[in-house]
Every structure is written in structure tokens, then in C-alpha cells.
VOTI-242571 format. One record per atom (N, C-alpha, C, O, CB): chain; atom name; x, y negated, z negated. Coordinates in steps of 0.1 Angstrom, whole numbers, plus 2048, in hexadecimal, padded with zeros to 3 digits. Each point is the difference from the previous one (the first is absolute). Glycine has a CB too. Layout:
BEGIN
A | CA | X | Y | Z
...
This chain:
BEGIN
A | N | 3B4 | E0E | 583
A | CA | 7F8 | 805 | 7F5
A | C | 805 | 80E | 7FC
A | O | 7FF | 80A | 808
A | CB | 7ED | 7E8 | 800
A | N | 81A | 80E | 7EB
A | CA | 801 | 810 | 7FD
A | C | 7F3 | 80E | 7FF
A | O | 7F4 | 801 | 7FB
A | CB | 820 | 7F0 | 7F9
A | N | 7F7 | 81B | 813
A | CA | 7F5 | 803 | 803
A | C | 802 | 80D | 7EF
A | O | 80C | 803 | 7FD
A | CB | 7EF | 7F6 | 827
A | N | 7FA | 80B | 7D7
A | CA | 7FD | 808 | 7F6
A | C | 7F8 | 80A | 804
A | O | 7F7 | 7FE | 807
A | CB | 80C | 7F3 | 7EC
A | N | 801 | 81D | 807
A | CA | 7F6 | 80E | 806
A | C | 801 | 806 | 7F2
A | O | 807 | 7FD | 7F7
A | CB | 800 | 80A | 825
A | N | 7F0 | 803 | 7E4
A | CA | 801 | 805 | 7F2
A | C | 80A | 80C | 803
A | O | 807 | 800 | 809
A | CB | 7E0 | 7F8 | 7EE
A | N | 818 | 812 | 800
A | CA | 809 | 806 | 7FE
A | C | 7FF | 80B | 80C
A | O | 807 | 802 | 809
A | CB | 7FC | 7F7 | 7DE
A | N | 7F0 | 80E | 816
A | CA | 7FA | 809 | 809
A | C | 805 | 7FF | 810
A | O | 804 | 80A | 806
A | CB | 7E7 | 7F5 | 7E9
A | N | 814 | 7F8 | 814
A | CA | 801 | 7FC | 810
A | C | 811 | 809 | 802
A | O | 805 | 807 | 809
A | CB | 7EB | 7D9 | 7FA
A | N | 815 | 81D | 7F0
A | CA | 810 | 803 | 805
A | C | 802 | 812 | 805
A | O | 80B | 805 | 802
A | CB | 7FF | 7E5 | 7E8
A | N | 7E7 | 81B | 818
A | CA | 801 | 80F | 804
A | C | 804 | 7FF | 813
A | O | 804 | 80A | 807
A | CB | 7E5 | 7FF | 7E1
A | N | 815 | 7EC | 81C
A | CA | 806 | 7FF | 80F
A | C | 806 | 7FA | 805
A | O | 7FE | 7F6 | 808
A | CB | 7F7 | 80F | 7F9
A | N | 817 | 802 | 7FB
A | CA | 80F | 7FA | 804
A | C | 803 | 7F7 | 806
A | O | 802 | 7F5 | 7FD
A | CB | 803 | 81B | 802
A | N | 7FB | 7FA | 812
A | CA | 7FE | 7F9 | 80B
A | C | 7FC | 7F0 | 803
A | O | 807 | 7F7 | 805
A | CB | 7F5 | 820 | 7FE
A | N | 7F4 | 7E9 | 7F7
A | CA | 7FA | 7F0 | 803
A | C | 808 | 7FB | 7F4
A | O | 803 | 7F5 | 804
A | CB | 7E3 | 80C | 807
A | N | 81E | 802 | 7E8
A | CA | 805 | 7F7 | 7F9
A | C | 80F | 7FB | 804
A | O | 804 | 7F4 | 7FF
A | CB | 7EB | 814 | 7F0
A | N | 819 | 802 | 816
A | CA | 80F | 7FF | 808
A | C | 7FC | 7F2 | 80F
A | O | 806 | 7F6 | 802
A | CB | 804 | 82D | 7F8
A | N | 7ED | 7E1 | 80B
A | CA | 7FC | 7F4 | 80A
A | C | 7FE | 7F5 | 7F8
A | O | 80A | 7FA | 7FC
A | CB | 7EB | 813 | 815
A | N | 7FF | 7EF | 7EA
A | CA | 7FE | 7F6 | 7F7
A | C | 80F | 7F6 | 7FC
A | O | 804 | 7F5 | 803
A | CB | 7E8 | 81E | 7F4
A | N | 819 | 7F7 | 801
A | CA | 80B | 7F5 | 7FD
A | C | 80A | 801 | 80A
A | O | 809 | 7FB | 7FA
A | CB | 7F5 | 805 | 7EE
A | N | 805 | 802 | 820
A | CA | 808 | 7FC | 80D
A | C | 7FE | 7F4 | 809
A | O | 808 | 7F9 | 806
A | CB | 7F7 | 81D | 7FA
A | N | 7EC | 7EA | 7FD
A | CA | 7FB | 7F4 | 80A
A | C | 803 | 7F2 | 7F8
A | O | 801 | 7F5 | 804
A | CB | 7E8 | 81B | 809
A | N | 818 | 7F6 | 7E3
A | CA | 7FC | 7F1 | 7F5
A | C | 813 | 7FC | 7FA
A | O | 809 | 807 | 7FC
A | CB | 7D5 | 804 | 7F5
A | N | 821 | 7EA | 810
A | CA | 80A | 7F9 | 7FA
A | C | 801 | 7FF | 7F3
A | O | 809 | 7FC | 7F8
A | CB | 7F7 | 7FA | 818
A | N | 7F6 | 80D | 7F0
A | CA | 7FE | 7FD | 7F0
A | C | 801 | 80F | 7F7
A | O | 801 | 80A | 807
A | CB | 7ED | 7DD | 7FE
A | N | 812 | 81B | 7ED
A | CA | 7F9 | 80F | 7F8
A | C | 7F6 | 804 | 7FF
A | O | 7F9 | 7F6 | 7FF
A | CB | 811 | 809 | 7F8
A | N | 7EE | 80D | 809
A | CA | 7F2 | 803 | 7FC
A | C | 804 | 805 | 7F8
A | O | 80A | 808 | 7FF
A | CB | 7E8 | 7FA | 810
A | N | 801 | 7F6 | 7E1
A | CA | 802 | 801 | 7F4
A | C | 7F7 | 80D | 7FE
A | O | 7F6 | 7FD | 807
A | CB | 810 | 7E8 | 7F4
A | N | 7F8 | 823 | 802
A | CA | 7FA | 811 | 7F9
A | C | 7FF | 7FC | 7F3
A | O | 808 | 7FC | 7F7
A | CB | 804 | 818 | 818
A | N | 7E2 | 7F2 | 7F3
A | CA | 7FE | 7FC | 7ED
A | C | 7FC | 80D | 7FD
A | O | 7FF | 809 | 808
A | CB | 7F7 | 7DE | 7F6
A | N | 809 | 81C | 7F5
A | CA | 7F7 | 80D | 7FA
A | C | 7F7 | 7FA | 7F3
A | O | 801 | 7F8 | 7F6
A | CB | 814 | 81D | 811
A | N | 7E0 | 7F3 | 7FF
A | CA | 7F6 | 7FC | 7F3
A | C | 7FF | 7F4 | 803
A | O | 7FA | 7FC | 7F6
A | CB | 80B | 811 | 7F7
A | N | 7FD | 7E6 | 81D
A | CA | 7FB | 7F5 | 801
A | C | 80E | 7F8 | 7F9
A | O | 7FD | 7F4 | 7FF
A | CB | 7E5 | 812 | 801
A | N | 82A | 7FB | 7FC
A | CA | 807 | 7FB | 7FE
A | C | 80B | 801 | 808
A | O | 800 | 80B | 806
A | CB | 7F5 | 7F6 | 7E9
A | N | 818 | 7F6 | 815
A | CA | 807 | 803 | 804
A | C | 80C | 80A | 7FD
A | O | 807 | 800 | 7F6
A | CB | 7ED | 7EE | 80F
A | N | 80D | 81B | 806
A | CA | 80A | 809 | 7F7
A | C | 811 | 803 | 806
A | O | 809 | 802 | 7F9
A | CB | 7DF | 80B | 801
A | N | 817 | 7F1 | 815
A | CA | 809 | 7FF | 80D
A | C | 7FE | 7F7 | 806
A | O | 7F6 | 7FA | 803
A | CB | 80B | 816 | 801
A | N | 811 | 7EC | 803
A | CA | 7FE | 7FD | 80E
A | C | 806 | 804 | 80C
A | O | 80B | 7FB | 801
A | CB | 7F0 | 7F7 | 7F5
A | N | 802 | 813 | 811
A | CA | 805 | 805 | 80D
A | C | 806 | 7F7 | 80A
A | O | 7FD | 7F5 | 7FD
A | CB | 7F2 | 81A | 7FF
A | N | 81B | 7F0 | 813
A | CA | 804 | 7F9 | 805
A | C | 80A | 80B | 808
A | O | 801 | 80B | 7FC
A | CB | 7FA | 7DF | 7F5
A | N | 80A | 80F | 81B
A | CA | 803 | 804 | 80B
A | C | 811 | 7FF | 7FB
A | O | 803 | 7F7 | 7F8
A | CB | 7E4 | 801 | 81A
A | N | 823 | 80E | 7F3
A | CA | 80C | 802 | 7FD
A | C | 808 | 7F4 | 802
A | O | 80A | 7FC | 7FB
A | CB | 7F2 | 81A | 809
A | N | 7FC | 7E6 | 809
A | CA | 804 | 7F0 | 805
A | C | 7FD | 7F7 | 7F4
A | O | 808 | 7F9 | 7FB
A | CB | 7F2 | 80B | 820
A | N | 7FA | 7FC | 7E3
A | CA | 7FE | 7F2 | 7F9
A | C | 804 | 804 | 7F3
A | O | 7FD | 7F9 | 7F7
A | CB | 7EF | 7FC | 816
A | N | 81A | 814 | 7F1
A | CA | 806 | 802 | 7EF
A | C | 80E | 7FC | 800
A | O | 805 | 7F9 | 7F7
A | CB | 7EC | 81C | 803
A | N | 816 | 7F1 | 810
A | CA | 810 | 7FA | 806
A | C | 7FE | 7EF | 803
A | O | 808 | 7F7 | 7FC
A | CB | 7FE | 824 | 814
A | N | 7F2 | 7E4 | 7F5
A | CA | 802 | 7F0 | 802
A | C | 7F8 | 7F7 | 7EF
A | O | 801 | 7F4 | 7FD
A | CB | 7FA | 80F | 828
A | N | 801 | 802 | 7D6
A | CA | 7FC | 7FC | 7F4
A | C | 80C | 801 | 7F8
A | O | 806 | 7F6 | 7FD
A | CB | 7E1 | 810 | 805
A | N | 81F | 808 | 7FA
A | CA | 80F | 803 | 7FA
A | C | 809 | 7F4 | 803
A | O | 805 | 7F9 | 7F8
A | CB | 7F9 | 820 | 80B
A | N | 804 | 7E6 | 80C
A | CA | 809 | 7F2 | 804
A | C | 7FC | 7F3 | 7FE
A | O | 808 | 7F7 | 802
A | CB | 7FF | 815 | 80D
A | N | 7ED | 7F2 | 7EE
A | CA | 7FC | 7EF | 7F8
A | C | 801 | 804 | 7EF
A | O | 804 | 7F8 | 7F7
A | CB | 7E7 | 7FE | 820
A | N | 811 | 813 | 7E8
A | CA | 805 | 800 | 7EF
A | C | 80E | 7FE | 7FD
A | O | 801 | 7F9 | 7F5
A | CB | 7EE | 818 | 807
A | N | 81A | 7F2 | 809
A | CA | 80C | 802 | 7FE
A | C | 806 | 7F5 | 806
A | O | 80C | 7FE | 7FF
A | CB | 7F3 | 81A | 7FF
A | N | 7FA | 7DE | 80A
A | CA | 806 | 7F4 | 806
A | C | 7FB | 7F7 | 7EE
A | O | 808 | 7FA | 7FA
A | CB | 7F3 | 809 | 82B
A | N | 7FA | 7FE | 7D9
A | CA | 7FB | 7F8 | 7F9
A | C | 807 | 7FF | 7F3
A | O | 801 | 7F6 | 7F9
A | CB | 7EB | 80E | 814
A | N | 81A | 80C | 7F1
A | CA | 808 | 802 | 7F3
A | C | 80E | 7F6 | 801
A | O | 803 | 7F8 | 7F8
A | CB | 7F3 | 824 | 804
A | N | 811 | 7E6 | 810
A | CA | 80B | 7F7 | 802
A | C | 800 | 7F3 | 803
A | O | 80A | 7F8 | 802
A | CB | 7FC | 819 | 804
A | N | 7ED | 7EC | 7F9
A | CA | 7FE | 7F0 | 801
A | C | 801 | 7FE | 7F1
A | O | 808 | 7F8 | 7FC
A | CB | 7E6 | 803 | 81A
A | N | 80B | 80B | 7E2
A | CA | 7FD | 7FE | 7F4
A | C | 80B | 804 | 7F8
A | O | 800 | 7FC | 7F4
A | CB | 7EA | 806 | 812
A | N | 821 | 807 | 7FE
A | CA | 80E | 7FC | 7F6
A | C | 80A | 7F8 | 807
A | O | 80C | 802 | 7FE
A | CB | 7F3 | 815 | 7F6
A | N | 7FD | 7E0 | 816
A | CA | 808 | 7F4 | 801
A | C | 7FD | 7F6 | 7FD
A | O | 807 | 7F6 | 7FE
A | CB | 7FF | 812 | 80E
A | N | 7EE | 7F9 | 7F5
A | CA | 7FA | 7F0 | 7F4
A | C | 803 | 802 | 7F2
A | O | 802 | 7F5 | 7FA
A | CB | 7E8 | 807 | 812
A | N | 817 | 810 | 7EF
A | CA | 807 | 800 | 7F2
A | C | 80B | 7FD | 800
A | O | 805 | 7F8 | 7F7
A | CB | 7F0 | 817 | 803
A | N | 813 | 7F8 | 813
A | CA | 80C | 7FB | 7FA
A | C | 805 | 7F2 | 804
A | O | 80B | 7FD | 7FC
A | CB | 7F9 | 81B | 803
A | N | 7F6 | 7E2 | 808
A | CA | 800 | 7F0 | 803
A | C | 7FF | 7FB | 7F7
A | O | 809 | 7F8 | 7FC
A | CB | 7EE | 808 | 814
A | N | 7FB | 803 | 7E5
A | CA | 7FC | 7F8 | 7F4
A | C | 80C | 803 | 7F8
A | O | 804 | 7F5 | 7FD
A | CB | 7E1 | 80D | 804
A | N | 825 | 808 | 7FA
A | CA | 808 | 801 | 7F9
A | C | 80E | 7FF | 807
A | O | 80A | 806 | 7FE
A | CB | 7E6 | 805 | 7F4
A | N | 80D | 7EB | 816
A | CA | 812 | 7FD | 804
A | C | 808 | 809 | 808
A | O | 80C | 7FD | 803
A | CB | 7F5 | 7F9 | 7E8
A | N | 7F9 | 816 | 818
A | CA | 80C | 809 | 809
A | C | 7FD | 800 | 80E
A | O | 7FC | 809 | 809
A | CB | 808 | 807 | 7E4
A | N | 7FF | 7E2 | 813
A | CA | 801 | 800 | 813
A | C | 80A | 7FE | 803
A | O | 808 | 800 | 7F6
A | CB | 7E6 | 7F9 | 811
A | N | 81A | 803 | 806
A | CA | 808 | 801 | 805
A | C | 802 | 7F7 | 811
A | O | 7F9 | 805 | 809
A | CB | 806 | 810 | 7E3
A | N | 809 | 7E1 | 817
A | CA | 7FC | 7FB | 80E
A | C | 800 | 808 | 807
A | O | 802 | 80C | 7FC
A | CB | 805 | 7E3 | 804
A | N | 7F8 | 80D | 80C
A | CA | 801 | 80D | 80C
A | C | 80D | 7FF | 805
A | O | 804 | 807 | 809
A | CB | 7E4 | 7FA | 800
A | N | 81F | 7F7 | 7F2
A | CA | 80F | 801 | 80A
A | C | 80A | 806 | 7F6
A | O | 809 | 807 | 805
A | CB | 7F5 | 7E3 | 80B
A | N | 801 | 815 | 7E0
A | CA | 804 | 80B | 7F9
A | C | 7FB | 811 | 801
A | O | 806 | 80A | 802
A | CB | 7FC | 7DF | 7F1
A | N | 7F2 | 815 | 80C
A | CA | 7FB | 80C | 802
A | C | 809 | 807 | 811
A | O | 808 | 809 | 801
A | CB | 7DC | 7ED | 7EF
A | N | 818 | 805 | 815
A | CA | 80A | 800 | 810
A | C | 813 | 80B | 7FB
A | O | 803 | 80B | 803
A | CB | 7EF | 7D0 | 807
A | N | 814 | 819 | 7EF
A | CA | 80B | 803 | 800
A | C | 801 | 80F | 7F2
A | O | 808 | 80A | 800
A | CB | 7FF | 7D7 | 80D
A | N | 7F1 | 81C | 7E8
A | CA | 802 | 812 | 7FC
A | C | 7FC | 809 | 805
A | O | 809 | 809 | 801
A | CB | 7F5 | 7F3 | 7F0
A | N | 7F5 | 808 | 816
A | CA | 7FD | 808 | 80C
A | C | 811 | 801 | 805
A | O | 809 | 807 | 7FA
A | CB | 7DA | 7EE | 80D
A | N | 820 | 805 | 803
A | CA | 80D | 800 | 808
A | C | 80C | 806 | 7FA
A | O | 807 | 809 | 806
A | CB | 7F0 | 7E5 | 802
A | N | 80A | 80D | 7EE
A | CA | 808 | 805 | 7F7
A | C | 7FE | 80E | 7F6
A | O | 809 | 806 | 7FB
A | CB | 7F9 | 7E2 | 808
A | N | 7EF | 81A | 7FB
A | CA | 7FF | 80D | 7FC
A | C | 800 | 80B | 808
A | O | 800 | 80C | 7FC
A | CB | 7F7 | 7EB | 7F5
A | N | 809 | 805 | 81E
A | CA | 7FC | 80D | 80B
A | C | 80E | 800 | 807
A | O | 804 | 808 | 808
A | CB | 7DF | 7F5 | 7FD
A | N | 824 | 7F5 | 7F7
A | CA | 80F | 800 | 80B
A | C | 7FD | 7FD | 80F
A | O | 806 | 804 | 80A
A | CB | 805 | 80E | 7E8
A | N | 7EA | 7E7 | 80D
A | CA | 800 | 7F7 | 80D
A | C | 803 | 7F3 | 801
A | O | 800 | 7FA | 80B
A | CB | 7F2 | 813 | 7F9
């Protein structure tokens, strides 16, 4: 369940630096009752960065599937080899 604090709370570092250390997840910070931030632990932002960026490379190889620029793997194999001189 995400957790949400208002803005005010963010005056104590400390428990909010704990907080997101203990949660996997973000605490969302609102102001005025709306959302305005979100906060997260360095870990779960690094490991979030690395599923975004997995997700992006899934997603320009299905493009380029859909438009024809694939390649087998035993060609792919021999330019590699050939472009590095192995």
C-alpha cells in the first residue's frame, strides 16, 4: 500500500530517510491535499532506472521486429566476429 505524508512531515529528515529505506515502494508528498512529490530510497530508484531502461529495450525490439530489422543469431554471430576480429 503506498504510503502518502503531507508535505510538513518532510521537516524530519531522519524518520523520512528511514521510512524509505524500510519501503519498496515511494512515499507520495502532497501539498494543500494534492499530490506534489515523490520521494524513494537510492536503491529503489537505481533498480526502478534499470526496469525502465530494460522496458525501453524491449520496446525498440519489438519495433524493430515489426519493421523487418532482425537478423538470425548465427549471422548476427559472424558480424560481431567479424567486426571485433574474432
Amino acid at each position: 500500500m503506498p504510503q502518502i505524508i503531507p508535505i510538513k512531515d518532510l521537516k524530519n529528515t531522519s524518520e523520512i530517510s528511514e521510512r524509505c529505506h524500510k519501503s519498496d515502494e515511494p512515499i507520495y508528498v502532497t501539498k494543500n491535499g494534492y499530490g506534489d512529490m515523490v520521494i524513494m530510497s537510492m536503491e529503489i530508484y537505481e533498480r526502478t532506472m534499470r526496469l525502465l531502461s530494460v522496458y525501453k529495450d524491449i520496446e525498440l525490439s519489438e519495433k524493430q521486429a515489426e519493421n523487418g530489422q532482425i537478423m538470425d543469431a548465427r549471422s548476427a554471430l559472424y558480424e560481431m566476429r567479424k567486426k571485433y576480429g574474432l
